[in-house]
C-alpha positions as CSV (number, residue, x, y, z in Angstrom):
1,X,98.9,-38.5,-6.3
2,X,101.2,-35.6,-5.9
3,X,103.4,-34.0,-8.0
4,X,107.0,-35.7,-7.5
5,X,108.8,-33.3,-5.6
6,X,112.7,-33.7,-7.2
7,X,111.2,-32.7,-10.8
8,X,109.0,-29.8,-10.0
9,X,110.6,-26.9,-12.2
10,X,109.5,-23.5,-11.9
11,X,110.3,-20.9,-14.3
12,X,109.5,-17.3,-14.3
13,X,109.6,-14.5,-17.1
14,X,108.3,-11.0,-16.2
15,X,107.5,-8.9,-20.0
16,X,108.4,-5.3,-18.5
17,X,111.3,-6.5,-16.4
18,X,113.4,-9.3,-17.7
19,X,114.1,-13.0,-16.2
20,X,113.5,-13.4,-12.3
21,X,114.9,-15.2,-10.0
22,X,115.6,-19.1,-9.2
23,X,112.9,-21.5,-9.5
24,X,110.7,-21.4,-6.5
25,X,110.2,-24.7,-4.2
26,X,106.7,-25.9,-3.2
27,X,106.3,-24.4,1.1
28,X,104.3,-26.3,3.3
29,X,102.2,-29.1,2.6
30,X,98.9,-27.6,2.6
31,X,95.6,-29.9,3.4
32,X,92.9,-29.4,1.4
33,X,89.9,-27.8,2.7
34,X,87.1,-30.6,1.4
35,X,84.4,-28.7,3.2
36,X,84.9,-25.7,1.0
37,X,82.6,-25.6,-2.0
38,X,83.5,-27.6,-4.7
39,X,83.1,-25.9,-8.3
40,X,84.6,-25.6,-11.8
41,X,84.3,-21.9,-11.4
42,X,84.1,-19.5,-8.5
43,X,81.0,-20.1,-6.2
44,X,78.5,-17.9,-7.7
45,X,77.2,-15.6,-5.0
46,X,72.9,-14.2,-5.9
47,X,72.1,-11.6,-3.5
48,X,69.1,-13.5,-1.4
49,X,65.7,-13.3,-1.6
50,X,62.4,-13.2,0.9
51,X,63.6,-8.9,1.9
52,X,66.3,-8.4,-1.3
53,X,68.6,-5.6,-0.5
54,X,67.8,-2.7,-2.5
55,X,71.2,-2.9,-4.7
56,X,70.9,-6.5,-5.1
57,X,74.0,-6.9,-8.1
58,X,76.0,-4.5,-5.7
59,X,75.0,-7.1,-2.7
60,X,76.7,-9.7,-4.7
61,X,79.7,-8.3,-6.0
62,X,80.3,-6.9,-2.3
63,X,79.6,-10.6,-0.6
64,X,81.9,-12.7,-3.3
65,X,84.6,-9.5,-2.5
66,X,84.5,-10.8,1.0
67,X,84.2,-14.4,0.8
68,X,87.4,-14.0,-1.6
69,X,89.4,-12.1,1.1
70,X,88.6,-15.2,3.2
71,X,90.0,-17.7,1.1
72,X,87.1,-18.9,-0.3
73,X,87.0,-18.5,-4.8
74,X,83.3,-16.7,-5.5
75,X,81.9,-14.1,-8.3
76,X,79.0,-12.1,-8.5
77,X,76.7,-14.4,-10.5
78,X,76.0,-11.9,-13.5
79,X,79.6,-11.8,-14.2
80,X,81.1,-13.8,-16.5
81,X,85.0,-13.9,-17.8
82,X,84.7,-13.5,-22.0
83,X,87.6,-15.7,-22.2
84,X,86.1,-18.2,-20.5
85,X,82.7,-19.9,-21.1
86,X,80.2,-20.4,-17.9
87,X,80.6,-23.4,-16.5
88,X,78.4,-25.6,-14.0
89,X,78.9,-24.6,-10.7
90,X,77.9,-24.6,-7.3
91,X,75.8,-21.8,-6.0
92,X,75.7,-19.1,-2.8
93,X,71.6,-18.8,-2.1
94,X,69.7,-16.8,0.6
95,X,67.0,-16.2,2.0
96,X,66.5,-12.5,4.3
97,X,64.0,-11.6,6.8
98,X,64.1,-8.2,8.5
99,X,62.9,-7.1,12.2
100,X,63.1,-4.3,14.7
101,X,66.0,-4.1,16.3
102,X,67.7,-2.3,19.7
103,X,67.8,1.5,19.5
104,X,66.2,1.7,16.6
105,X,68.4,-0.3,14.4
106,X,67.1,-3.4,12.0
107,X,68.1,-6.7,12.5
108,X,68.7,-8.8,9.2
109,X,68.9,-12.8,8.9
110,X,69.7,-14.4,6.0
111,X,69.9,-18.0,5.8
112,X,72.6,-19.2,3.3
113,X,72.7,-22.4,1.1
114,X,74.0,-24.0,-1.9
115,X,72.6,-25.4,-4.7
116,X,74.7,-28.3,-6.7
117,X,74.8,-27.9,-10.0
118,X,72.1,-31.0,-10.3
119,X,69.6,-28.6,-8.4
120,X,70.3,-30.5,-5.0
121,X,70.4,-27.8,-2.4
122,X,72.1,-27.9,1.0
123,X,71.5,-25.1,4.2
124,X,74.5,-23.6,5.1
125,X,74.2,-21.2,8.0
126,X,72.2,-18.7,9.2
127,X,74.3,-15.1,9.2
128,X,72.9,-11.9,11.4
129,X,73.6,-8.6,10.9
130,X,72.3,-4.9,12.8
131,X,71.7,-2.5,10.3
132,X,70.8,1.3,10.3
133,X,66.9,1.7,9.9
134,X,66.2,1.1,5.9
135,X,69.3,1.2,4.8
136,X,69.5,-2.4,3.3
137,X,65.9,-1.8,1.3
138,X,67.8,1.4,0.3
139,X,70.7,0.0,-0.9
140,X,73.2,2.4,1.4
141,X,76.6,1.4,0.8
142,X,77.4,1.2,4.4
143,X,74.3,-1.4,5.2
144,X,75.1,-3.6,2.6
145,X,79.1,-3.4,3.6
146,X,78.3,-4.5,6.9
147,X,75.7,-7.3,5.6
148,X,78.6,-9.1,3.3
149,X,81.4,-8.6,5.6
150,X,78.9,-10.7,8.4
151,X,78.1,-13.1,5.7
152,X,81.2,-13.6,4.5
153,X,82.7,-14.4,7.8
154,X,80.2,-16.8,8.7
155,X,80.1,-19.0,5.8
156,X,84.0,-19.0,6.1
157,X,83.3,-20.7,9.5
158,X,80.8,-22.8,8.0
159,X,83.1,-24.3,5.3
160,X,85.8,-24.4,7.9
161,X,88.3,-22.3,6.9
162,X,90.6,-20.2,9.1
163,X,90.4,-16.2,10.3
164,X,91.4,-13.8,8.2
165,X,94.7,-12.5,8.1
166,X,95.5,-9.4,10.2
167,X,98.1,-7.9,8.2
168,X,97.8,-5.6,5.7
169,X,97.6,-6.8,1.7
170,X,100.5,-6.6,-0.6
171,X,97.9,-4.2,-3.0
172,X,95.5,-2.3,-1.3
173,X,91.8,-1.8,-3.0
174,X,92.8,1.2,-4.0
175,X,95.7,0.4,-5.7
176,X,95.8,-3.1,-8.3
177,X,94.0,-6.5,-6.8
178,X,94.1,-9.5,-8.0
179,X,91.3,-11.1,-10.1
180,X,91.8,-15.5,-10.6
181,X,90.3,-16.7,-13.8
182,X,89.2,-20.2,-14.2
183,X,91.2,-22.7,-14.5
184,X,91.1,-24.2,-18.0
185,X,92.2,-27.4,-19.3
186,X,92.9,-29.5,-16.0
187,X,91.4,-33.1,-15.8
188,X,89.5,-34.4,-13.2
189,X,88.6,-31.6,-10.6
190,X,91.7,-29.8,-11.1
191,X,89.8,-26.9,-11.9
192,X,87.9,-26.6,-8.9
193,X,90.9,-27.7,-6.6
194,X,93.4,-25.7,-8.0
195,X,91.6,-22.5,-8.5
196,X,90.3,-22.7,-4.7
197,X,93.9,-23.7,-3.6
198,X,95.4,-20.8,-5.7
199,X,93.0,-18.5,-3.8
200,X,93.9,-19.6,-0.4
201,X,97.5,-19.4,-1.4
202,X,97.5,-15.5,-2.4
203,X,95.5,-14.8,0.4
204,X,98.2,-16.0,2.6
205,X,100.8,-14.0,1.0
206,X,98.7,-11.1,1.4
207,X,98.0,-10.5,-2.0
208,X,94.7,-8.4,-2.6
209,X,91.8,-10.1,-4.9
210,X,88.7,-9.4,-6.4
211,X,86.2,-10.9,-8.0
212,X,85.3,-8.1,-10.6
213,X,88.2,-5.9,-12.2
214,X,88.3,-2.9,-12.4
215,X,90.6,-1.1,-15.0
216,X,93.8,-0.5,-12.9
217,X,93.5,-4.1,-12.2
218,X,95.1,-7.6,-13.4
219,X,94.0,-10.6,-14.3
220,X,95.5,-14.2,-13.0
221,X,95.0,-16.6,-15.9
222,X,96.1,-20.7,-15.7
223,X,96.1,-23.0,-18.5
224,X,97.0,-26.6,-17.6
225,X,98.3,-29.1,-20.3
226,X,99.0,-33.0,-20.0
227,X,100.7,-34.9,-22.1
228,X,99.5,-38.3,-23.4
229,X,101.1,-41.1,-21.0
230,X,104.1,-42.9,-22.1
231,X,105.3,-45.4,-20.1
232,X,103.7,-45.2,-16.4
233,X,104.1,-41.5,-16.1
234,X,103.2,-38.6,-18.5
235,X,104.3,-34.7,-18.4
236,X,102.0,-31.8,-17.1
237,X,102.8,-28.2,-18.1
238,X,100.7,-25.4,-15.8
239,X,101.2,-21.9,-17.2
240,X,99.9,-18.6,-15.2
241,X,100.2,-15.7,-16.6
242,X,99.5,-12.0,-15.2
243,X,98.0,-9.6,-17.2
244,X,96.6,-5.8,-17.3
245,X,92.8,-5.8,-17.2
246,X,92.4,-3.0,-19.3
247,X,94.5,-4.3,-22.2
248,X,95.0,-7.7,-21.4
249,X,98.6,-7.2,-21.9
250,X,100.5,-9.5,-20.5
251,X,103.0,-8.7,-17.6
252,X,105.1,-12.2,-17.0
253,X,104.2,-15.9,-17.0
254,X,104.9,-18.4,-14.4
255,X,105.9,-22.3,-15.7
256,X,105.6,-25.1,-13.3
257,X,106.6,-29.0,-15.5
258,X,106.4,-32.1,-14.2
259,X,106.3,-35.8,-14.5
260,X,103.3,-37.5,-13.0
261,X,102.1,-41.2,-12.7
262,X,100.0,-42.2,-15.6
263,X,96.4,-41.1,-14.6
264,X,96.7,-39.5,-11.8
265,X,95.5,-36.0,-12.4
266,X,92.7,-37.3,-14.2
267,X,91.0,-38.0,-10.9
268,X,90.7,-35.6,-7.4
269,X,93.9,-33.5,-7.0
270,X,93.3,-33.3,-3.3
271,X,97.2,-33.1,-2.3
272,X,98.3,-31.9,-6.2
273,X,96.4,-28.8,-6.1
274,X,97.8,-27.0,-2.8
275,X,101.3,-28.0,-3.9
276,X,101.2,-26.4,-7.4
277,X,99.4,-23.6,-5.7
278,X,102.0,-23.2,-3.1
279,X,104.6,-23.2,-5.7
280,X,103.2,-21.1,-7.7
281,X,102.0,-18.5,-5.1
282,X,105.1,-17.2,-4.5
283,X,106.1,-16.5,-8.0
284,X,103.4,-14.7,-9.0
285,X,104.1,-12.3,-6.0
286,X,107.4,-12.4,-6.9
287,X,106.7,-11.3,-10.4
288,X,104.3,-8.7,-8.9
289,X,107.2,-7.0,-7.4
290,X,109.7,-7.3,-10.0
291,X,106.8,-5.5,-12.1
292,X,107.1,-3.0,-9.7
293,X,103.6,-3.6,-9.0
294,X,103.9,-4.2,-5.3
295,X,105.3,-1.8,-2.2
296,X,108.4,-3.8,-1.5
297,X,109.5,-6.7,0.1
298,X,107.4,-8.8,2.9
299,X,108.6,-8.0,6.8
């Protein structure tokens, strides 16, 4: 159930800088991760309970920041995209205890699990952390840095996926990141799939993401339209724009079109998704440069 290879078209249009170059071809065929967490959304992350961290909303955002870098698509759960209405999703629970550490220090445990969106909940694993004395009932900055980035690498390794990349991003924090919207429109899990390949995709070209913006910011924003069938195949259009976060204006749109068999996207787009998401990864980082948005070409 993949898209058929000869008729994937690819067409790029940057709004500040004119057309871009030739159609990109999907890369590698990319597996996809069926451990990962499956949502409609990105996996929304609650700061956990039991010993809550002083600056629990801060606990989130930091955590989903984190898991993103991984590869793995999560928000803070108190934010919401306007342009998109909440959907049902899975989500990232805990529970934290707090002892005495060596030398003084605090040793935190938090046990992680998801709930399905039918309440069903699942234990994930259990992530440890040493922290300076009171700094997570504080809410330091440092203590609760520390707590996500253990967290975030654990339930990585829980859900399977690989290491972190060693390189540095194309967009540093400090500089524009990336934030992926929801998916809309997509049949079947399309939204879930292709949102969480998309993710994995820019993390492996190095792109920075978030999952809140901030005003120097952009936005990554994918509509997904399928035709009605005619004959035994129908036509899929998958748009993804780029735009400013602090305007929303928009800075170029990507175009991938295709013929599909009749049906097919209307169920799990296990090998669709990576493909489109491949694709499609490297345009929008080509668009990012022709926008002059990135440092320069890839060693």
């Amino acid at each position: 159930m993949r898209l058929l290879p000869p008729l994937l078209a690819l067409v790029l249009t940057a709004a500040a800088c004119g057309p871009l170059p030739r159609p990109f071809q999907e890369e590698d065929k990319q597996a996809l991760d069926l451990q990962a967490p499956s949502t409609r959304a990105p996996l929304r992350v609650f700061a956990p309970e039991g010993v809550p961290p002083g600056d629990p909303d801060r606990f989130a955002l930091l955590l989903a920041e984190r898991l993103l870098e991984l590869g793995v698509a999560a928000e803070p759960h108190w934010f919401t995209p306007a342009v998109s209405a909440p959907l049902e999703t899975r989500r990232l629970l805990g529970h934290a205890a707090l002892e005495a550490g060596a030398e003084g220090a605090e040793r935190l445990a938090v046990a992680w699990r998801l709930r399905e969106p039918d309440g069903r909940e699942t234990p994930l694993v259990e992530a440890e952390a040493a922290l300076s004395p009171e700094g997570w009932a504080a809410g330091e900055t440092d203590s609760l840095e520390a707590a996500a980035q253990v967290s975030a690498a654990t339930i990585a390794r829980a859900l399977g996926l690989a290491p972190p990349i060693s390189e540095e991003p194309l967009a540093d924090a400090a500089r524009r990141r990336l934030v992926v919207l929801p998916i809309e429109g997509a049949p079947g899990d399309g939204a879930e799939s292709l949102e969480r390949s998309i993710t994995r995709a820019l993390r492996e070209q190095r792109v920075a993401l978030a999952g809140l913006p901030q005003e120097h910011d952009l936005l990554l924003w994918c509509r997904v339209e399928v035709d009605p069938p005619r004959g035994a195949h129908q036509a899929v259009r998958i748009r993804w724009r780029v735009e400013l976060a602090s305007d929303f204006s928009e800075l170029g749109t990507i175009t991938q079109e295709n013929l599909v068999p009749a049906g097919s996207l209307d169920r799990a787009w296990r090998e669709t998704a990576p493909l489109i998401a491949q694709a499609a990864a490297g345009g929008i980082v080509e668009l990012l440069r022709q926008a002059e948005i990135g440092p320069g070409p890839l060693p």
